[in-house]
C-alpha angles and dihedrals in degrees: 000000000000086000098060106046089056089058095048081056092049083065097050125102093193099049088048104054084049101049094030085061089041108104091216095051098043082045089054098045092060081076090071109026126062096222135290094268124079084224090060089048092052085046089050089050103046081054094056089041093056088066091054101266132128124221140210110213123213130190105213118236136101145176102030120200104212138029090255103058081051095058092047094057083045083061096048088049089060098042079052087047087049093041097058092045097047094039095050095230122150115238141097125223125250116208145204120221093194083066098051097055102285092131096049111043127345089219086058089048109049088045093060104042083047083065089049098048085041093056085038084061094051097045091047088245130152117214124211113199124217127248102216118187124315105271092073095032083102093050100036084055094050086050088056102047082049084063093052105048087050095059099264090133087159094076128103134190141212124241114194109206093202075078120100091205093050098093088051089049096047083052098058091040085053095065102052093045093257120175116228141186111209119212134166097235139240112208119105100250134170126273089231083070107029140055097251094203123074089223091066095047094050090045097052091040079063094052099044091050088059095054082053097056087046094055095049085048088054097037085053111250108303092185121186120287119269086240091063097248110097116063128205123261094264116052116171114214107201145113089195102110082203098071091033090059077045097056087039094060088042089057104058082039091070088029094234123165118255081252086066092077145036123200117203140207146167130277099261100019142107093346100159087054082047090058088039096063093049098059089050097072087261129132110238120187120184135221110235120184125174134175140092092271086077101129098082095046085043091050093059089046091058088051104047087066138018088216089066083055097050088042082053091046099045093047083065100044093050101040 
């Protein structure tokens, strides 16, 4: 219920020019997003770097209105692409398509991730594009396997295992040797398209991980790049340490190397779970996002665990 209800808020304009001008909730939102600058996203990752974990930086923003504000966050995305290349810092860049033109017009869109892809190439980058909510996972499917007929072979998707089409999908991205990062979800989404119960989620985010580890096996074994771009097939997205033991025991099952994994979380959480890992012999990359359209983004935090909300209220309570 209380889910919900946050993700209703994320939605709502309202809601968003009054909390994003409020002092507590843009003190709490520092928890989960790296600054508003690009420059304080490269210093957040060269911290994290410095304990041994990759990032995937994103630029917020989503759901642009009109073809120039497209091409603007186009721009950012490049300057992102140039930035890691020039600083040295290890980390790749996850995009939305929602914020490049998607919903406006497919042509738009597809021009400007092609510049994207094109700069990635150059800078020896790899790009992981977004799943958003269900009502674009179609589309947002169809963009990537445009990439990746046209010869973007450095582009990855997101598979979101609340969804009851996702084993269908991994399926089809198995196939072809896509490389997919694997999450629960955290849209609001019917009950007609999602599993409304966290059990069956969980439970299907088990057994997908599990195609996925199949499919590496049989592709032979494609691990990261030395340069901390490049994932494996497989990335986990998950902060449950539940599906994370789960992955663990699979994976001495099949008998399958710690590369052959990497397991992903979100910029402020779980950090003790992130160095963990590490010193475990995994590979962690971190979510990094950065920019002032932060409240969506910092809504579905709040409702993916009620910790994220205590940490909100108690930011505000003890100003």
């Amino acid at each position: 219920m209380l889910r919900s209800v946050l993700i209703s808020l994320s939605e709502s304009e309202a809601i968003q020019k009054l909390i994003m001008h409020w002092p507590p909730a843009k003190k709490a939102a520092q928890r989960f997003v790296a600054g508003e600058t690009l420059a304080q996203a490269i210093e957040a990752v060269r911290k994290l770097n410095e304990k041994g974990i990759l990032a995937s930086i994103d630029q917020l923003g989503e759901n642009t209105t009109d073809s120039e504000s497209a091409a603007h966050a186009t721009r950012g995305i490049l300057d992102i692409l140039e930035l890691i290349e020039t600083s040295g810092v290890r980390a790749n860049v996850s995009v939305k398509l929602s914020q490049i033109g998607m919903g406006l017009n497919d042509d738009l869109c597809q021009q400007n991730l092609s510049k994207i892809l094109t700069r990635a190439k150059l800078t020896r980058n790899f790009i992981r594009i977004d799943m958003e909510s269900a009502q674009v996972t179609e589309k947002t499917l169809n963009m990537y396997w445009f990439c990746i007929q046209n010869g973007f072979n450095n582009t990855g998707i997101v598979i979101q295992s609340y969804l009851f089409r996702s084993e269908k999908d991994i399926a089809q991205l198995n196939s072809a040797g896509g490389r997919v990062r694997l999450c629960k979800g955290a849209y609001k989404e019917s009950k007609n398209v999602a599993f409304p119960h966290k059990a069956d989620v969980d439970k299907n985010f088990n057994h997908l991980t599990i195609a996925l580890f199949e499919s590496e096996k049989m592709a032979g074994l494609p691990i990261s790049d030395r340069d901390g771009k490049t994932p494996p097939i497989p990335a986990l997205a998950t902060h449950d340490e539940k599906r994370i033991n789960f992955a663990k025991q699979q994976m001495k099952v099949m008998r399958l190397p710690k590369e052959a994994v990497e397991f992903q979380m979100l910029y402020g959480i779980r950090r003790d779970l992130q160095k963990q890992l590490v010193k475990e012999g995994y590979q962690v990359r971190v979510y990094v996002p950065f920019g002032t359209h932060w409240y969506p983004y910092f809504m579905r935090r709040l409702a993916e665990r009620p910790a994220n909300l205590w940490f909100f209220l108690s930011s505000y309570f003890h100003k």
